[in-house]
C-alpha positions in Angstrom: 116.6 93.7 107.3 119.8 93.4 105.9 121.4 95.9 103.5 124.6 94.9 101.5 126.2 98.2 99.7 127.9 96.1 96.6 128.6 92.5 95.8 131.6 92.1 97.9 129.0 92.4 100.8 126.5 90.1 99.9 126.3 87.2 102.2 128.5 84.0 101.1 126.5 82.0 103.0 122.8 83.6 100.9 120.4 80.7 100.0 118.2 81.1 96.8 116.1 84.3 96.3 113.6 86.0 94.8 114.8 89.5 93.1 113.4 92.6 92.2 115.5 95.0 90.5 115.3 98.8 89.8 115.9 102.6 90.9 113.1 102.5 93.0 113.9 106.2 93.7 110.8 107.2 96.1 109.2 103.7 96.2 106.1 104.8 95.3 102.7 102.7 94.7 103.7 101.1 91.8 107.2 100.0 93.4 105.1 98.7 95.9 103.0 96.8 93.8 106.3 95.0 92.7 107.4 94.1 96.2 104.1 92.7 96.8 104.5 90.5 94.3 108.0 89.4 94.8 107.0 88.7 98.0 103.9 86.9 96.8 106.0 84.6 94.3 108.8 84.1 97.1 106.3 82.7 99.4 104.8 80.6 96.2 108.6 79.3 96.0 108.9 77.9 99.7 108.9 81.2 101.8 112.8 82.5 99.5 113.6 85.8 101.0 113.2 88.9 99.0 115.7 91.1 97.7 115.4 94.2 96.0 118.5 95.3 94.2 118.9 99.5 93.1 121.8 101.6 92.3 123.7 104.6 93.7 124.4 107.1 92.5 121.4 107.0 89.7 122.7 105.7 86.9 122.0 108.9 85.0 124.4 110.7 87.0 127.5 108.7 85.8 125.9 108.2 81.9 124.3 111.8 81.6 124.6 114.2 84.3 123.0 116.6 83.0 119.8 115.1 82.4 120.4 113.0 85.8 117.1 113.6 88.0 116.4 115.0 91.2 116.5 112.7 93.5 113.5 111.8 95.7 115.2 109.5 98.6 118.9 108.8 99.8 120.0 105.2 99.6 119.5 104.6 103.2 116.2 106.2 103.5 115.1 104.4 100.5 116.4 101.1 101.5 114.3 101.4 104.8 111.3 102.2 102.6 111.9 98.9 100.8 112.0 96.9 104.4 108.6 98.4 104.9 107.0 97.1 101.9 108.3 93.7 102.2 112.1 93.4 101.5 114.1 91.0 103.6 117.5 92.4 102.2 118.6 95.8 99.7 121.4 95.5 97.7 122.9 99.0 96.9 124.8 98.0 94.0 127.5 101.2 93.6 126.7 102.3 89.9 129.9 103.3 88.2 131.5 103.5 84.8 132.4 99.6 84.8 129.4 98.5 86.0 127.9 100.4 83.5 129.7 98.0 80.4 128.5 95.2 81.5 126.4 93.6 79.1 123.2 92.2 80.1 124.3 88.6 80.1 127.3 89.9 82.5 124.7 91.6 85.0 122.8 88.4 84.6 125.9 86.1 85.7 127.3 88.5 88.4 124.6 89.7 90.3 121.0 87.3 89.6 123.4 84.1 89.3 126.2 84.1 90.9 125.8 86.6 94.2 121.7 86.3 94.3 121.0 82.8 93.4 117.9 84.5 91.9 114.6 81.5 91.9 112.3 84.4 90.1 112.6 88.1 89.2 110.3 90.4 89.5 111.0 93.8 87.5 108.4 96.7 85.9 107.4 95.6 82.6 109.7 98.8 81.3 112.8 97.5 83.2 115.9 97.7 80.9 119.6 97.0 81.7 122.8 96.2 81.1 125.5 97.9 78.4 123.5 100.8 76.5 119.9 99.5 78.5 120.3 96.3 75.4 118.6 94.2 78.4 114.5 94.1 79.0 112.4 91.2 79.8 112.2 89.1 77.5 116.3 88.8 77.9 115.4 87.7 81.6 112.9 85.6 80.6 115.6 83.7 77.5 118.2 83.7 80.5 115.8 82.5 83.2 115.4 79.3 80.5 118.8 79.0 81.3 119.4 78.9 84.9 116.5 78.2 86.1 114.4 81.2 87.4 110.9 82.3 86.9 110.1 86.2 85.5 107.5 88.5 85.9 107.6 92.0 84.1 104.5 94.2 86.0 102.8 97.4 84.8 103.1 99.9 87.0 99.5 101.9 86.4 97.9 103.8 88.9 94.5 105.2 89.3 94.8 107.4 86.3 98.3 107.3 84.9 101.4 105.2 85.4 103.0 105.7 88.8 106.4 106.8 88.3 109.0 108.9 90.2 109.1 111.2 87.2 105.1 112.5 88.3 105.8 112.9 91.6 109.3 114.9 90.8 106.5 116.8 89.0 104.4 117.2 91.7 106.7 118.3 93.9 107.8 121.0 91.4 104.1 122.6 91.5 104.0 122.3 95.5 101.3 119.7 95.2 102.5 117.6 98.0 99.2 116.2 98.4 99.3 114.8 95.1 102.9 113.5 96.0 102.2 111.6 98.6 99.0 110.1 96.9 101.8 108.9 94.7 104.1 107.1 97.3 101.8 106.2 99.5 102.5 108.3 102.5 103.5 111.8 102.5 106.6 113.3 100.7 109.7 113.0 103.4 113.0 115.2 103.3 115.9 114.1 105.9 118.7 116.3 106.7 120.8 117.4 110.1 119.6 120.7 111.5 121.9 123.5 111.1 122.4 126.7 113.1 120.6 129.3 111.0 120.5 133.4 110.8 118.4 133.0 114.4 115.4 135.0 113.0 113.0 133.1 113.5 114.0 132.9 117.4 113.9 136.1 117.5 110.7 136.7 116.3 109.5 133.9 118.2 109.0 131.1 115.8 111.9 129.5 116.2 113.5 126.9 113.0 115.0 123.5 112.6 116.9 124.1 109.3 117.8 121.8 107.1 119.8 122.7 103.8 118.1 122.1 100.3 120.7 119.5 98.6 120.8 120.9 95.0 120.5 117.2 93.8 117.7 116.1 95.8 113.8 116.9 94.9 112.4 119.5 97.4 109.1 121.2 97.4 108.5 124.4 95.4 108.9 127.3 97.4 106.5 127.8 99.9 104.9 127.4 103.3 103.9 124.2 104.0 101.8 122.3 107.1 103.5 118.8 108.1 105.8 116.8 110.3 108.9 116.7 111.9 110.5 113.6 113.7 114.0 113.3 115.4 115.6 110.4 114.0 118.9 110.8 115.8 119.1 113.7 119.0 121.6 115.8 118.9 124.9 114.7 121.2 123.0 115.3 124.6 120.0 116.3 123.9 116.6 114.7 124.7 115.3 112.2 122.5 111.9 113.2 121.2 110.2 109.8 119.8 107.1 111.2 118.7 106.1 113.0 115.5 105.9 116.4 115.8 103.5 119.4 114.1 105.0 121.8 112.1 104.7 124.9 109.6 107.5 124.5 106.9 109.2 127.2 105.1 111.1 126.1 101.7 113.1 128.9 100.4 115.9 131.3 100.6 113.6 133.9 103.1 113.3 136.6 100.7 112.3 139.4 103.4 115.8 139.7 104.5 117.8 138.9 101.3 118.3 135.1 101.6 120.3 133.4 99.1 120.4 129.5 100.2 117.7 128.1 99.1 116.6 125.7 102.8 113.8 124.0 104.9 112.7 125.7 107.9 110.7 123.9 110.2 108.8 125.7 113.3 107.1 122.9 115.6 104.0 124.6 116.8 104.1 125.9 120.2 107.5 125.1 121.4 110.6 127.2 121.8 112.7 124.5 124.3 113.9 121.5 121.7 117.3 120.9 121.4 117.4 120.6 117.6 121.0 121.7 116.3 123.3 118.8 115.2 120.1 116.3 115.7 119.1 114.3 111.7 115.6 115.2 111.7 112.9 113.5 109.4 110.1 116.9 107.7 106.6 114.6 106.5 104.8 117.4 104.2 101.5 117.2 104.8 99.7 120.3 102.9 100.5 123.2 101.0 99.3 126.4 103.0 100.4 129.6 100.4 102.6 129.3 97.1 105.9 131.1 96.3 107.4 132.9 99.3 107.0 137.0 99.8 109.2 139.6 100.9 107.1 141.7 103.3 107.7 145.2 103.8 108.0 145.1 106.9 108.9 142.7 109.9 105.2 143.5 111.1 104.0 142.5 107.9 105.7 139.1 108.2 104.5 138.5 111.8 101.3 138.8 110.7 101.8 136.4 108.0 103.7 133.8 110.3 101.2 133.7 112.8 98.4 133.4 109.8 100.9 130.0 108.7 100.9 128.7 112.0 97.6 128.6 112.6 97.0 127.1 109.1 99.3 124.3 109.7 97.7 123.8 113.6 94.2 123.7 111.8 95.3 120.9 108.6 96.9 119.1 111.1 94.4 118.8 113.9 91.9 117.9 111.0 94.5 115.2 110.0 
């Protein structure tokens, strides 16, 4: 899959398309929903290649920043989401103060005209854009008249409510990750490179993989947590471990011993020989296993309650 970060990158040589445009932030069910039909209209058109187009940063983050959300995947991580569900190329169009005056008739020309050579567009039916979000569907659908491309504005419902990245932000906020990854489809993922911690956990025997919290990124409410870890890329010389691996996750600032940085911890059940530091790890939550962390009283107090997590996590994920 090919993934193009602006126009300037786009291929010169890139046939007609069919387009789907948005944040995508997540890609959750109803994002998927979209891509299945872009992909089913692009094979209606001759077998076109699909591209989805999103932004970075947020475009909230450049209008509002205050009110810009947190975010629930990366660029890169999202753009290999959007591969999965049926993307033949991402275009990461850089969101910026320019980009943001265009008017919809300019976003039109630049990017669906002139570098996508958009056939058909497939957006959510609540999909506005351009200069002070003046562009929605039916303004697709007037300049599609013009230039010669089909548009299709799709609901994005779920089982009970619309999907949207908003309810699983939500989720996420209440430590329902279950709930989250009903949402998207698989389970909630954080990415990060493990960084050399306080060594606690070693010395108590559970040994961690930490990953810092990015204040502008959605993590999990505080809490203990049963779920995954996967190396993505080893650390300079270490092994590479290729398969998933069980874990009990801490998210938190480990109020026992005064934390302030608020982090994931990661334990993978039953081993104490990975080479994990430097090494951009991949934490699936699976289950929630207790709430808001405790400060313990005492270390064999928390020993107690580690081994109590572990076992937790080994049981969800055995059953799983």
């Amino acid at each position: 899959m090919r993934v193009w970060h602006g126009l300037d990158q786009v291929s010169p040589d890139l046939g007609p398309t069919v387009v789907t445009i948005g944040n995508f932030d997540g890609v959750h069910r109803g994002h998927q929903e979209v891509l299945a039909h872009a992909r089913a209209r692009a094979a209606e058109l001759g077998g076109l290649p699909v591209v989805a187009l999103t932004f970075d940063p947020h475009p909230m983050r450049v209008l509002r920043p205050d009110h810009a959300p947190l975010m629930l995947s990366e660029p890169e991580q999202r753009a290999e989401v959007l591969g999965r569900y049926g993307a033949d190329a991402v275009l990461i169009l850089p969101f910026t103060k320019e980009v943001s005056g265009w008017s919809p008739e300019e976003f039109i020309d630049r990017v669906l005209v002139t570098a996508l050579h958009a056939k058909a567009v497939v957006v959510g039916e609540n999909f506005r854009f351009g200069h002070k979000a003046a562009g929605h569907v039916d303004t697709l659908v007037q300049a599609g008249a013009q230039y010669g491309f089909q548009v299709e504005g799709l609901s994005l419902a779920g089982d009970a409510q619309p999907w949207s990245s908003t309810y699983v932000r939500e989720r996420l906020a209440d430590g329902d990750v279950e709930a989250a990854a009903e949402a998207l489809g698989r389970p909630f993922r954080v990415t990060g490179v493990v960084v050399e911690g306080d060594k606690r956990g070693r010395e108590l025997g559970y040994p961690t993989a930490n990953i810092p919290a990015d204040p502008g990124a959605a993590v999990p409410q505080d809490g203990v947590y049963a779920g995954w870890l996967t190396v993505i890329t080893p650390a300079p010389g270490a092994p590479a471990y290729p398969d998933p691996l069980p874990a009990a996750i801490s998210v938190g600032s480990n109020p026992t011993f005064d934390g302030v940085d608020r982090r994931v911890e990661s334990y993978v059940l039953d081993r104490d020989d990975l080479e994990l530091y430097g090494a951009t790890v991949a934490i699936d939550f699976v289950a929630r296993l207790r709430g808001t962390q405790i400060r313990f009283d005492s270390i064999d107090e928390l020993l107690v309650q580690m081994k109590a997590d572990v076992d937790g996590a080994r049981g969800l994920l055995t059953r799983n």
